[in-house]
mmCIF file of the N, C-alpha and C atoms, coordinates in Angstrom:
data_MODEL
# 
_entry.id   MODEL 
# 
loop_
_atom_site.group_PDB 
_atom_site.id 
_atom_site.type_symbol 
_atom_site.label_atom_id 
_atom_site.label_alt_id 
_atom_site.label_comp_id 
_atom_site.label_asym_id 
_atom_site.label_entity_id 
_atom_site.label_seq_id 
_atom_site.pdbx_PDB_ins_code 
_atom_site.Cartn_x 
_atom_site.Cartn_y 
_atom_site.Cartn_z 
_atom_site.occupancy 
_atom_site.B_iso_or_equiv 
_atom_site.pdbx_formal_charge 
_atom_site.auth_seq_id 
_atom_site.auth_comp_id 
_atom_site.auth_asym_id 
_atom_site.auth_atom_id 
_atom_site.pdbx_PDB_model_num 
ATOM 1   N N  . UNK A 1 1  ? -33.722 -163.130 58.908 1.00 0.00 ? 1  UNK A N  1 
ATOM 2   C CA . UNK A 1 1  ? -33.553 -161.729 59.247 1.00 0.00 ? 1  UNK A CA 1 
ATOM 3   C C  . UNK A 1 1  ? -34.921 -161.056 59.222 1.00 0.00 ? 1  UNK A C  1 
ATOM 4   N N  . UNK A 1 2  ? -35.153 -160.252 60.212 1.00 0.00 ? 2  UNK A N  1 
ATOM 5   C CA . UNK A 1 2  ? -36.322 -159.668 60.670 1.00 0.00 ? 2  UNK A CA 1 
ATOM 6   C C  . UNK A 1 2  ? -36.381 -158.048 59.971 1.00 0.00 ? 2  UNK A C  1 
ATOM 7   N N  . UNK A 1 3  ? -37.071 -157.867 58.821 1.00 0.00 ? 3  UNK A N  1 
ATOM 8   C CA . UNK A 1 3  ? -37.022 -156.522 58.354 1.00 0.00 ? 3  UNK A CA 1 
ATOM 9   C C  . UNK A 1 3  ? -38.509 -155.722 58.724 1.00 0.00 ? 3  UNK A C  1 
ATOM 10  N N  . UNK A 1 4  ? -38.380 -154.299 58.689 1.00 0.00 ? 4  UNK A N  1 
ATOM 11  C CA . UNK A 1 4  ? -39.273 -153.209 58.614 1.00 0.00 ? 4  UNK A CA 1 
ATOM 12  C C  . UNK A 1 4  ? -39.336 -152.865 57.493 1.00 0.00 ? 4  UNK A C  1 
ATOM 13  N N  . UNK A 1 5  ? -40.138 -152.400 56.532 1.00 0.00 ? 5  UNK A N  1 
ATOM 14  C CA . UNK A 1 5  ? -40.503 -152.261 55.367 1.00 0.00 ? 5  UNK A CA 1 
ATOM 15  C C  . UNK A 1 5  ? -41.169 -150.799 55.520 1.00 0.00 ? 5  UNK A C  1 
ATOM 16  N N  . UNK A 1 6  ? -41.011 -149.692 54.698 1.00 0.00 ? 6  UNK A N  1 
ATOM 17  C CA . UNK A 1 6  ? -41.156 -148.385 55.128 1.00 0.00 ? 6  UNK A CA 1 
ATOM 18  C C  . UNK A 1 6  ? -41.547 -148.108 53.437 1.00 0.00 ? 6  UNK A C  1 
ATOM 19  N N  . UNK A 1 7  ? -42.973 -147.622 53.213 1.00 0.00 ? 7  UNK A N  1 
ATOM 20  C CA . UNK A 1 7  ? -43.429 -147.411 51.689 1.00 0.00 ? 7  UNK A CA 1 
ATOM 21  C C  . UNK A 1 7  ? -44.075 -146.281 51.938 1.00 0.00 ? 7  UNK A C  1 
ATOM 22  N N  . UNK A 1 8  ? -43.503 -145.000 51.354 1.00 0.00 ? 8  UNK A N  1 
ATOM 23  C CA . UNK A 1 8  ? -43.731 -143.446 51.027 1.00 0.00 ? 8  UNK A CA 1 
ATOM 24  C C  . UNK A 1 8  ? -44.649 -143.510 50.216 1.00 0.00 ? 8  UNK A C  1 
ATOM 25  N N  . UNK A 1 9  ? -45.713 -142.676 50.829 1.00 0.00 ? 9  UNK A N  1 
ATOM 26  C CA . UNK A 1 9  ? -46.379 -141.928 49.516 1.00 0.00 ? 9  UNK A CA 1 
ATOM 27  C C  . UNK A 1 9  ? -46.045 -140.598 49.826 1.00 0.00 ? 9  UNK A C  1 
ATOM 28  N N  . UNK A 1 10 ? -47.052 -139.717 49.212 1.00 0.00 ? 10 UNK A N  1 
ATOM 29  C CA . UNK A 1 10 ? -46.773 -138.075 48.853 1.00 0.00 ? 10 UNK A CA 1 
ATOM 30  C C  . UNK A 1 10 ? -47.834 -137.709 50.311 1.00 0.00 ? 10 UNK A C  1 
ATOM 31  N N  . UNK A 1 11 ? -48.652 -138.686 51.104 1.00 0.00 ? 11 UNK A N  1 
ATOM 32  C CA . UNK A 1 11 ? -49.405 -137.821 51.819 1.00 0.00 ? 11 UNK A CA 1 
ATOM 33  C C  . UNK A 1 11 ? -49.270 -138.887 53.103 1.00 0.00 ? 11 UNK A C  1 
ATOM 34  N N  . UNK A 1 12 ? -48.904 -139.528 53.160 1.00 0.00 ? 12 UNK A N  1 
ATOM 35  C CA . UNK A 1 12 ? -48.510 -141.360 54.267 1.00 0.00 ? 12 UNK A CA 1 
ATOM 36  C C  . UNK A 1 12 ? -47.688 -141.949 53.685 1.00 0.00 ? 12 UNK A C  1 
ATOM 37  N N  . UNK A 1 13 ? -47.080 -142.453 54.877 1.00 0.00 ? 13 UNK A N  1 
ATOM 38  C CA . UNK A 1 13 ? -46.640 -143.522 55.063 1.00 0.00 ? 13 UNK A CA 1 
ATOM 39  C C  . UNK A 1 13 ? -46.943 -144.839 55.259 1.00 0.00 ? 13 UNK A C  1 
ATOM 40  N N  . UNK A 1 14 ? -46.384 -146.348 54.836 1.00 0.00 ? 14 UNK A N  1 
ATOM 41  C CA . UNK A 1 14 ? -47.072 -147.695 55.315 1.00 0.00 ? 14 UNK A CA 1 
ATOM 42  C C  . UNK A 1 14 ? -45.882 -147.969 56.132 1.00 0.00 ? 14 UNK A C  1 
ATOM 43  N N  . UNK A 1 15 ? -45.858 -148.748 57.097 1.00 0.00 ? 15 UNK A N  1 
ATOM 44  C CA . UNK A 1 15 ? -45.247 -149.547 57.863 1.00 0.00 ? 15 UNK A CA 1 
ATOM 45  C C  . UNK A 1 15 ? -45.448 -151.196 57.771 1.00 0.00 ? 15 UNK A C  1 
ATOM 46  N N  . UNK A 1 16 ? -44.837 -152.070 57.556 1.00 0.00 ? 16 UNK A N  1 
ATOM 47  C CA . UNK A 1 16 ? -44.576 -153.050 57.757 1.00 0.00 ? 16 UNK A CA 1 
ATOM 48  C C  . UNK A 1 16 ? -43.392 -153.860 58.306 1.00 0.00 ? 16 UNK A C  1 
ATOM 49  N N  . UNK A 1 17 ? -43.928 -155.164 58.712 1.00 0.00 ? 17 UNK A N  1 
ATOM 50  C CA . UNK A 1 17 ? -42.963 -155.769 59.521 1.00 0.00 ? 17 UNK A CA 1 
ATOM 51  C C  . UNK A 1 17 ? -42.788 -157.264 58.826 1.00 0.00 ? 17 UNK A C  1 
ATOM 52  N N  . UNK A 1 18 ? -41.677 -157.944 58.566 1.00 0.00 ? 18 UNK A N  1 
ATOM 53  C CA . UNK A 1 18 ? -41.181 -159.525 58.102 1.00 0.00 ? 18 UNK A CA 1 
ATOM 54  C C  . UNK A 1 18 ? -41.573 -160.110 59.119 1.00 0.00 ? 18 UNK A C  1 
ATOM 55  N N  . UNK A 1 19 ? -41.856 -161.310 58.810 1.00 0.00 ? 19 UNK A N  1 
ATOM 56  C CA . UNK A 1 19 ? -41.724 -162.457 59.871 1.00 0.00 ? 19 UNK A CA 1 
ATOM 57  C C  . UNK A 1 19 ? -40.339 -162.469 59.710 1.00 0.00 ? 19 UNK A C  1 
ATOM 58  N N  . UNK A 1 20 ? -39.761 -163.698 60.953 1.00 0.00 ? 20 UNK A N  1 
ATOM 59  C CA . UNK A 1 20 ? -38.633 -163.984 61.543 1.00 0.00 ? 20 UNK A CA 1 
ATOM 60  C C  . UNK A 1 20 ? -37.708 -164.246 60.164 1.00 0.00 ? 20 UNK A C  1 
ATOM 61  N N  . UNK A 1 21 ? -37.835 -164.994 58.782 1.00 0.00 ? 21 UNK A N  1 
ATOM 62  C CA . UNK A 1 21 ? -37.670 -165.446 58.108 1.00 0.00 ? 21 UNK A CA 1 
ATOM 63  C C  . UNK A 1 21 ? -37.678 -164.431 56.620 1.00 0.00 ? 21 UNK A C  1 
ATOM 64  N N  . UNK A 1 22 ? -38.200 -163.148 57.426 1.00 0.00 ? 22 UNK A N  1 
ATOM 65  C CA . UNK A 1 22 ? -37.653 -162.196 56.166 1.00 0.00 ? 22 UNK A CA 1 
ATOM 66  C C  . UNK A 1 22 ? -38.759 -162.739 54.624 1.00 0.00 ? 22 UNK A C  1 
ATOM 67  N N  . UNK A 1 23 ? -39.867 -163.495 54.761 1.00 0.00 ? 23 UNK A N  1 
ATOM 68  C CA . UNK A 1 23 ? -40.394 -163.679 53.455 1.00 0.00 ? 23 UNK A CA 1 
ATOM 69  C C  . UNK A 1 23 ? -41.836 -163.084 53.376 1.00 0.00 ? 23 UNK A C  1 
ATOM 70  N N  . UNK A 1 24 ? -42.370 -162.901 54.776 1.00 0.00 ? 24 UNK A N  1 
ATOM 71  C CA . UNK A 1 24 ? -43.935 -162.592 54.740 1.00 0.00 ? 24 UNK A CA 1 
ATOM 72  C C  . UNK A 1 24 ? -43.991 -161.064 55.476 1.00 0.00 ? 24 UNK A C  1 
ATOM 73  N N  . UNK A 1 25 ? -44.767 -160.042 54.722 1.00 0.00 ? 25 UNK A N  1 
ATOM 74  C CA . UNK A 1 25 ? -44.541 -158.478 54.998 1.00 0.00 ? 25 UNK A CA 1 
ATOM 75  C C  . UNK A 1 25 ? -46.290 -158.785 55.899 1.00 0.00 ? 25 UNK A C  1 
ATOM 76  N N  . UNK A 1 26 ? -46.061 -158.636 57.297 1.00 0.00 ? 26 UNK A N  1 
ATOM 77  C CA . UNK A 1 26 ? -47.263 -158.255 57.974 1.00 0.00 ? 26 UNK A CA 1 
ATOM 78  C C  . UNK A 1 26 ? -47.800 -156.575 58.185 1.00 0.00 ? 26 UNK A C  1 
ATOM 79  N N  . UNK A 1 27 ? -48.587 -156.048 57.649 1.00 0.00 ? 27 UNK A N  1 
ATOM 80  C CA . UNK A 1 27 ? -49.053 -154.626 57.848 1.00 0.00 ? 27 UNK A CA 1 
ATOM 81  C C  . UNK A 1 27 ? -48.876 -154.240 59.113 1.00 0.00 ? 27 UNK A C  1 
ATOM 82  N N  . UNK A 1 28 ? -48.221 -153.102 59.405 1.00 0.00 ? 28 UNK A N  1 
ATOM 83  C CA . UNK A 1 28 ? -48.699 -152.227 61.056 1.00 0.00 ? 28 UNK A CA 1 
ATOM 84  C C  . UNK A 1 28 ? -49.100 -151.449 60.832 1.00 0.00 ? 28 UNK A C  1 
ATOM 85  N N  . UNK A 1 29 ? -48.566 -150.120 60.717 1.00 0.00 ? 29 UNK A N  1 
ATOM 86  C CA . UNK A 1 29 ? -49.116 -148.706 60.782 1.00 0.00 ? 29 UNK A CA 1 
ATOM 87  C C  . UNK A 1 29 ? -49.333 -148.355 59.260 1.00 0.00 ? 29 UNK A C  1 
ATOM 88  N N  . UNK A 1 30 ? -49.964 -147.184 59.299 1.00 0.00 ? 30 UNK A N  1 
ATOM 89  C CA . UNK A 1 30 ? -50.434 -145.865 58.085 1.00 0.00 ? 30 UNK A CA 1 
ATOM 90  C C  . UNK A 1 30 ? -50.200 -144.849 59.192 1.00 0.00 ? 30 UNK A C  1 
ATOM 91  N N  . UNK A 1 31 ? -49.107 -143.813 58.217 1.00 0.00 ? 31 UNK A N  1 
ATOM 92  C CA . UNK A 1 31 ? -48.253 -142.831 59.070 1.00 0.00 ? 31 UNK A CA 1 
ATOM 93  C C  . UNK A 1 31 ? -49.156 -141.092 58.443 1.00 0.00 ? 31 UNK A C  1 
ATOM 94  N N  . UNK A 1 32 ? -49.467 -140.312 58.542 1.00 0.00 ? 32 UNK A N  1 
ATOM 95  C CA . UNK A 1 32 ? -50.002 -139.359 57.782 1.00 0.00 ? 32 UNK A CA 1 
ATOM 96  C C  . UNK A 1 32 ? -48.424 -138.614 57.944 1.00 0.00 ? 32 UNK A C  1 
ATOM 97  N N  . UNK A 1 33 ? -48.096 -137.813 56.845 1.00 0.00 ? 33 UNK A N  1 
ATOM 98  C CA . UNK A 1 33 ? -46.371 -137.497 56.846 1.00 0.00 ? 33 UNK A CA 1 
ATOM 99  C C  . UNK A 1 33 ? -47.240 -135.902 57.018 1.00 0.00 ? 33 UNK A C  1 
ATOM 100 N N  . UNK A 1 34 ? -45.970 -135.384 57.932 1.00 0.00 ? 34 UNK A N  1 
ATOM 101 C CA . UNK A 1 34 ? -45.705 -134.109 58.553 1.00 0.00 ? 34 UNK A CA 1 
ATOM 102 C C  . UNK A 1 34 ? -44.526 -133.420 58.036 1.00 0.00 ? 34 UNK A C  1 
ATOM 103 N N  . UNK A 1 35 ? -43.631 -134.802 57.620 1.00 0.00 ? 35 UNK A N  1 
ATOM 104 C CA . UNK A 1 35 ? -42.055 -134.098 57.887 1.00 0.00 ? 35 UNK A CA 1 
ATOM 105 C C  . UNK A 1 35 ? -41.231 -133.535 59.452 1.00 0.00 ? 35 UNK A C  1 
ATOM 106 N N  . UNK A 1 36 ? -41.678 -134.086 59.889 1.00 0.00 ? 36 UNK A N  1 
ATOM 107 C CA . UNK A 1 36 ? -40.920 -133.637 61.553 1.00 0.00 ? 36 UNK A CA 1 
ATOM 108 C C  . UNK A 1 36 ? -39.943 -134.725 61.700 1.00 0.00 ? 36 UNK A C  1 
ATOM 109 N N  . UNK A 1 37 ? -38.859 -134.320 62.228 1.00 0.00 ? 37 UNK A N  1 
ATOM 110 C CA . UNK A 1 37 ? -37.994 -135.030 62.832 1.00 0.00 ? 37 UNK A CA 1 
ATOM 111 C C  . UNK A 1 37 ? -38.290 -136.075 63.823 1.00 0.00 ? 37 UNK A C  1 
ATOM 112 N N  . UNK A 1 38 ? -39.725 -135.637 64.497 1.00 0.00 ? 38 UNK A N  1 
ATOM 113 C CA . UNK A 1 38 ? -40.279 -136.465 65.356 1.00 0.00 ? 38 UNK A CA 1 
ATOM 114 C C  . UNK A 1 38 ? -40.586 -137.710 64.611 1.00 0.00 ? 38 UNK A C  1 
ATOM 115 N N  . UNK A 1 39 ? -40.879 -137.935 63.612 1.00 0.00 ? 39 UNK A N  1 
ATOM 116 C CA . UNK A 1 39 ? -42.090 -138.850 63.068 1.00 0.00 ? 39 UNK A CA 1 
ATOM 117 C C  . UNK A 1 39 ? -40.879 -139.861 62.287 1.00 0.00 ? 39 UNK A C  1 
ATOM 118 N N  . UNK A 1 40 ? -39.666 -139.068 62.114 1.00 0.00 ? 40 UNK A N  1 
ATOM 119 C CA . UNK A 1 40 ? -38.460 -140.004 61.838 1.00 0.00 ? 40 UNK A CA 1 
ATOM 120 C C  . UNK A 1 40 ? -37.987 -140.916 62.812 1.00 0.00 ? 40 UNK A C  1 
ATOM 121 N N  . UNK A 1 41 ? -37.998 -140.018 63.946 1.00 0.00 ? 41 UNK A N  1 
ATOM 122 C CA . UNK A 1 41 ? -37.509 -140.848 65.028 1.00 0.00 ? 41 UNK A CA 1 
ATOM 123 C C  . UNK A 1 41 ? -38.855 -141.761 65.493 1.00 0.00 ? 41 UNK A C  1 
ATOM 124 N N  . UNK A 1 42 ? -40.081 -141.600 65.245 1.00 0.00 ? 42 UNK A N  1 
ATOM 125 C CA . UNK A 1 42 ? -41.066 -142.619 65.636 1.00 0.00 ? 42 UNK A CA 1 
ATOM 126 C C  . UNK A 1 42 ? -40.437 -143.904 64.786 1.00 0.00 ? 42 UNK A C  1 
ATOM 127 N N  . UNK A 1 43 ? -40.429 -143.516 63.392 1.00 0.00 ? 43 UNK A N  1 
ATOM 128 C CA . UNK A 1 43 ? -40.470 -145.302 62.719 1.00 0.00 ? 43 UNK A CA 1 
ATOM 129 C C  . UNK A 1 43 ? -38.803 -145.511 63.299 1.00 0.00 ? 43 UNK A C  1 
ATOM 130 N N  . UNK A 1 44 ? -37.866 -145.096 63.397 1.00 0.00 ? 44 UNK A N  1 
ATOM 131 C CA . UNK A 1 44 ? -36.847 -145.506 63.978 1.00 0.00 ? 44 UNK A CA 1 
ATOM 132 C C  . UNK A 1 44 ? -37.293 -146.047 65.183 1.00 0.00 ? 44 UNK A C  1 
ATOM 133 N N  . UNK A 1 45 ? -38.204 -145.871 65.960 1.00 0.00 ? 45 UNK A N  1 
ATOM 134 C CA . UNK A 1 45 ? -38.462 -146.582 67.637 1.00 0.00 ? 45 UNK A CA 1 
ATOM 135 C C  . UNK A 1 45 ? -39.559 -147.945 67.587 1.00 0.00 ? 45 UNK A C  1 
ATOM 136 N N  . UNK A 1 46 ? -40.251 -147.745 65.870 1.00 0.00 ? 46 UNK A N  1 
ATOM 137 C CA . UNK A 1 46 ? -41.159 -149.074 65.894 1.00 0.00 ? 46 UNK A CA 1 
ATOM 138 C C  . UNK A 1 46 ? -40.163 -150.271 65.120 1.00 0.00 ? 46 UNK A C  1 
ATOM 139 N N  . UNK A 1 47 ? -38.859 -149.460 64.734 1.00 0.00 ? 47 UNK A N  1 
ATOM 140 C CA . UNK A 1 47 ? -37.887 -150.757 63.907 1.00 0.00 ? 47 UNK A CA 1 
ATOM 141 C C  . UNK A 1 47 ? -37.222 -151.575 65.227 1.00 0.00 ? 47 UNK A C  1 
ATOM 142 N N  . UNK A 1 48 ? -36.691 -150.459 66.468 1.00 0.00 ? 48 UNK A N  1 
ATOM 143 C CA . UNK A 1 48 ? -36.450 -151.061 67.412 1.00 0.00 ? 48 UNK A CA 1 
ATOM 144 C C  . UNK A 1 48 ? -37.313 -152.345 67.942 1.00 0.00 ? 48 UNK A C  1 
ATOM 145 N N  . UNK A 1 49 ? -38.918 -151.696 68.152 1.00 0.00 ? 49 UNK A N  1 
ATOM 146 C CA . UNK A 1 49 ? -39.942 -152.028 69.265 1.00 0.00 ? 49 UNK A CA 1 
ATOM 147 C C  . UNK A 1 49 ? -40.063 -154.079 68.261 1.00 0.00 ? 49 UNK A C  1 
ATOM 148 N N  . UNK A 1 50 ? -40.144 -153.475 66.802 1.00 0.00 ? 50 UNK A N  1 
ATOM 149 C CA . UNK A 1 50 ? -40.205 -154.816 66.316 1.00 0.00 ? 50 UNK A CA 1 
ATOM 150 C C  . UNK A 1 50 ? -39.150 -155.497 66.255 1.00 0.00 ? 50 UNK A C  1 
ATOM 151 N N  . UNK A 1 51 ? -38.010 -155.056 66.843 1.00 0.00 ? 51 UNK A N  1 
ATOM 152 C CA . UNK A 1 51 ? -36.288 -155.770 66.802 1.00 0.00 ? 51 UNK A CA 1 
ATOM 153 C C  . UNK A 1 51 ? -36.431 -156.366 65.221 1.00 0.00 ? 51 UNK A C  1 
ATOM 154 N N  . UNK A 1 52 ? -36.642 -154.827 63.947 1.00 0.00 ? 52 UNK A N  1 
ATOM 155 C CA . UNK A 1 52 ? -36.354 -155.316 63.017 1.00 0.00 ? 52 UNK A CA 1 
ATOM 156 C C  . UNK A 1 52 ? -34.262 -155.408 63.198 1.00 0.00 ? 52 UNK A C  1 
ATOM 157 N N  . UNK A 1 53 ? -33.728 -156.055 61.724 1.00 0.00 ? 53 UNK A N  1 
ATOM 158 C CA . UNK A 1 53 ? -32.358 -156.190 61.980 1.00 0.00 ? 53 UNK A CA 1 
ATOM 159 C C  . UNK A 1 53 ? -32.060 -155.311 60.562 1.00 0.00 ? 53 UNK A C  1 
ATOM 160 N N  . UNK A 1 54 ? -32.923 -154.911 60.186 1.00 0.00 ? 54 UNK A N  1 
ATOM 161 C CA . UNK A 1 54 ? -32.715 -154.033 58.824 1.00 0.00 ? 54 UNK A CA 1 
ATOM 162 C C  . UNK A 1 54 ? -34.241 -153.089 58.208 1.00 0.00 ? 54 UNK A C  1 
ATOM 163 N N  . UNK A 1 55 ? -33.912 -151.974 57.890 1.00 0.00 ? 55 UNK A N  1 
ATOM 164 C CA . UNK A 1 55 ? -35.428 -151.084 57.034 1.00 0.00 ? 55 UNK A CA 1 
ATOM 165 C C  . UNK A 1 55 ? -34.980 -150.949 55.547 1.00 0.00 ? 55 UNK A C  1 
ATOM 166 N N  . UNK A 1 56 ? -36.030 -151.125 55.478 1.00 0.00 ? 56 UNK A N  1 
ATOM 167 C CA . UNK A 1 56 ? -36.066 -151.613 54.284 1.00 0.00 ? 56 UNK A CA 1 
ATOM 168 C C  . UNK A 1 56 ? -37.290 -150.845 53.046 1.00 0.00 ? 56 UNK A C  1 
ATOM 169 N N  . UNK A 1 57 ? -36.520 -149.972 52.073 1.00 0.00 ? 57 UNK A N  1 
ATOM 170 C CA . UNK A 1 57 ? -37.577 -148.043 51.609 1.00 0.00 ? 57 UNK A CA 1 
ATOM 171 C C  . UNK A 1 57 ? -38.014 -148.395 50.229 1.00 0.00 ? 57 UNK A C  1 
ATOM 172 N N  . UNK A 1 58 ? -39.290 -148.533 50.428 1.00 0.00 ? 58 UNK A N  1 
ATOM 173 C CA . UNK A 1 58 ? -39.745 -148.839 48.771 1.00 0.00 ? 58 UNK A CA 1 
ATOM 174 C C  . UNK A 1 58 ? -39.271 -147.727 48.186 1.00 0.00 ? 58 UNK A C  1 
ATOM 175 N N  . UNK A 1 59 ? -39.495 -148.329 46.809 1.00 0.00 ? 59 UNK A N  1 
ATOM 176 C CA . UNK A 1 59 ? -39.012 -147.075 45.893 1.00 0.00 ? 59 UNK A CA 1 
ATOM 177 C C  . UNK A 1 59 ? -39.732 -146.805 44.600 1.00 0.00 ? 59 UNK A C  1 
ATOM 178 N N  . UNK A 1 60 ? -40.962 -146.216 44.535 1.00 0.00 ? 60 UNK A N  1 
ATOM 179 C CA . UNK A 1 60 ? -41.742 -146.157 43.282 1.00 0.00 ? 60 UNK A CA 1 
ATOM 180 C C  . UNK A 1 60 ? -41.716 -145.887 42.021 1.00 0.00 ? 60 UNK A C  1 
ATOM 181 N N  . UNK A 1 61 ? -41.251 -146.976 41.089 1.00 0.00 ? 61 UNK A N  1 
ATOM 182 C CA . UNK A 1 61 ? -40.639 -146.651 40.185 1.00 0.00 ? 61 UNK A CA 1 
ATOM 183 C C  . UNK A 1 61 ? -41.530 -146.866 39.094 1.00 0.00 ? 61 UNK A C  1 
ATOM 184 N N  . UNK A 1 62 ? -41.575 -146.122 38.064 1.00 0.00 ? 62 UNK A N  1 
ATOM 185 C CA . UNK A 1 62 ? -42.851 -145.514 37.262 1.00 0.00 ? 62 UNK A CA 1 
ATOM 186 C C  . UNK A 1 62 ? -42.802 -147.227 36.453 1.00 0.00 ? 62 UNK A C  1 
ATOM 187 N N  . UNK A 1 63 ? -43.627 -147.519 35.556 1.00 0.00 ? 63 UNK A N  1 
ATOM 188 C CA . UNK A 1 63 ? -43.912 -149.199 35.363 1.00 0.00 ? 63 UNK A CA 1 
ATOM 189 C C  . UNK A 1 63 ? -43.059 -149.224 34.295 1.00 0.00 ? 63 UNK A C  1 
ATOM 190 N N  . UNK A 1 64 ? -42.070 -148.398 33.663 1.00 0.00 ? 64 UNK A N  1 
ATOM 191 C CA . UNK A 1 64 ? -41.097 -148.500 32.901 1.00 0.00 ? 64 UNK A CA 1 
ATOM 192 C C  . UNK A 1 64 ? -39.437 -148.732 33.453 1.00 0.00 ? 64 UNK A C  1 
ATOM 193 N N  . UNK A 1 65 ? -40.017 -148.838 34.877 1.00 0.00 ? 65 UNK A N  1 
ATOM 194 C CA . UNK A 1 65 ? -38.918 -149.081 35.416 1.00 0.00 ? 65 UNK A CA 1 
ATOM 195 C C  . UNK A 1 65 ? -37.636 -147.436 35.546 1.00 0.00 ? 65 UNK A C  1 
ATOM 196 N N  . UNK A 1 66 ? -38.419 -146.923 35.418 1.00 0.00 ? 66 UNK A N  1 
ATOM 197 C CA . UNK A 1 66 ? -37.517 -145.289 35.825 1.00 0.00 ? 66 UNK A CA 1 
ATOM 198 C C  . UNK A 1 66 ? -37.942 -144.319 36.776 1.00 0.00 ? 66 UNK A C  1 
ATOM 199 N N  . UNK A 1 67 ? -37.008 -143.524 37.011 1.00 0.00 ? 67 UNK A N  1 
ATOM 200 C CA . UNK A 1 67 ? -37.497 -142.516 38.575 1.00 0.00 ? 67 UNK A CA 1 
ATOM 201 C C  . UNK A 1 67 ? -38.696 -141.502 37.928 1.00 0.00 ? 67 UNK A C  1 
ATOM 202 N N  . UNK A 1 68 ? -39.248 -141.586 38.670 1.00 0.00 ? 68 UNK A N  1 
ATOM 203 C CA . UNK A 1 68 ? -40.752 -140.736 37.962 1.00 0.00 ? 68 UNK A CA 1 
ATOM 204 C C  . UNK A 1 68 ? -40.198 -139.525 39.232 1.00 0.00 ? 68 UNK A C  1 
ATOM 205 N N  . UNK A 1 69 ? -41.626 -139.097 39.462 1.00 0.00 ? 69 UNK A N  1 
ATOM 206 C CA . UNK A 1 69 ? -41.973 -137.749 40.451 1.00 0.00 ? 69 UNK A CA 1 
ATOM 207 C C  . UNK A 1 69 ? -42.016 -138.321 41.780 1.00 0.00 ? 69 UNK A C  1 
ATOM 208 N N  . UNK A 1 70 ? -42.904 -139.546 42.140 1.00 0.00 ? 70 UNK A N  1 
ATOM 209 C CA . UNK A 1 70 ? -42.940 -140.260 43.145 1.00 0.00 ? 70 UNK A CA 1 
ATOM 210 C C  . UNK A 1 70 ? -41.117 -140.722 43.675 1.00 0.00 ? 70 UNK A C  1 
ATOM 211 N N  . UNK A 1 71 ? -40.493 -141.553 42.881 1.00 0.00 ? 71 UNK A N  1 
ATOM 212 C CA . UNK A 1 71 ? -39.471 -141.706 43.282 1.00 0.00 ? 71 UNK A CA 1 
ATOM 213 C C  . UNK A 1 71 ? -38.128 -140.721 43.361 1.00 0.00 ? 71 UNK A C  1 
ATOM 214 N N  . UNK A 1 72 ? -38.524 -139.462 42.762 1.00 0.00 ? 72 UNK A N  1 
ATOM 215 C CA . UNK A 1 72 ? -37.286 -138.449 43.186 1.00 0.00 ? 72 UNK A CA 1 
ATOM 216 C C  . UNK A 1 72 ? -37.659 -138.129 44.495 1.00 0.00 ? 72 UNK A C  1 
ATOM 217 N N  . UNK A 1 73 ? -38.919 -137.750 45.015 1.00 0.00 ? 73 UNK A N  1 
ATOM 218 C CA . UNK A 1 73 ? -39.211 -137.356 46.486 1.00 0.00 ? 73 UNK A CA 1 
ATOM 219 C C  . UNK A 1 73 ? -38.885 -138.304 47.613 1.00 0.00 ? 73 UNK A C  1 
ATOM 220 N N  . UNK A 1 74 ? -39.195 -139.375 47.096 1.00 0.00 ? 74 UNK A N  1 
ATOM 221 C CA . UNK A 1 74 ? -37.781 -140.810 48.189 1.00 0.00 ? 74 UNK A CA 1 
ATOM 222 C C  . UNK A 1 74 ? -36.506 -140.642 47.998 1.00 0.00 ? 74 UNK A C  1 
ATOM 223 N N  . UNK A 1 75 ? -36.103 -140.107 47.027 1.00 0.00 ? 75 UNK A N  1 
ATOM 224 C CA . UNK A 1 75 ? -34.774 -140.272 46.985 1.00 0.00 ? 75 UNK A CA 1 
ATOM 225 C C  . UNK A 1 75 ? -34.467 -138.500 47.138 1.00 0.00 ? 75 UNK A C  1 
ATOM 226 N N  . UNK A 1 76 ? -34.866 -137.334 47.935 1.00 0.00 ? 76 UNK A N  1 
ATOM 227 C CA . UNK A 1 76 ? -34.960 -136.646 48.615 1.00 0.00 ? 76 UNK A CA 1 
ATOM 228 C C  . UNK A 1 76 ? -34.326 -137.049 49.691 1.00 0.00 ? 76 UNK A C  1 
# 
């Protein structure tokens, strides 16, 4: 299975893409975040363009393993 990998920060975005086999994360884009609806529907058109079959949303979780500040704004 072919995934997109989508990792938030507070000021960008990363984009990545799986190989065919779902084990190796190849880098694509660095997104600068706006918040536009546009820029949603962009990584929705590069999950297509890479015929990922699933996205896939990091989730930054403070090294104690709990929702810090970083991970309430993903889970926004």
């Amino acid at each position: 299975m072919k995934y997109l990998g989508v990792d938030p920060g507070e000021n960008r975005v990363g984009l990545a893409v799986s190989d065919p086999d779902g084990k190796l994360a190849i880098p694509l884009y660095v997104l600068h975040l706006d918040g536009s609806q546009a820029q949603v529907e962009a990584i929705a058109q590069v999950a297509v363009e890479q015929r990922a079959e699933a996205i896939v949303v990091g989730m930054p979780y403070t090294l104690r393993g709990q929702v810090g500040p970083a991970a309430a704004r993903v889970q926004q």
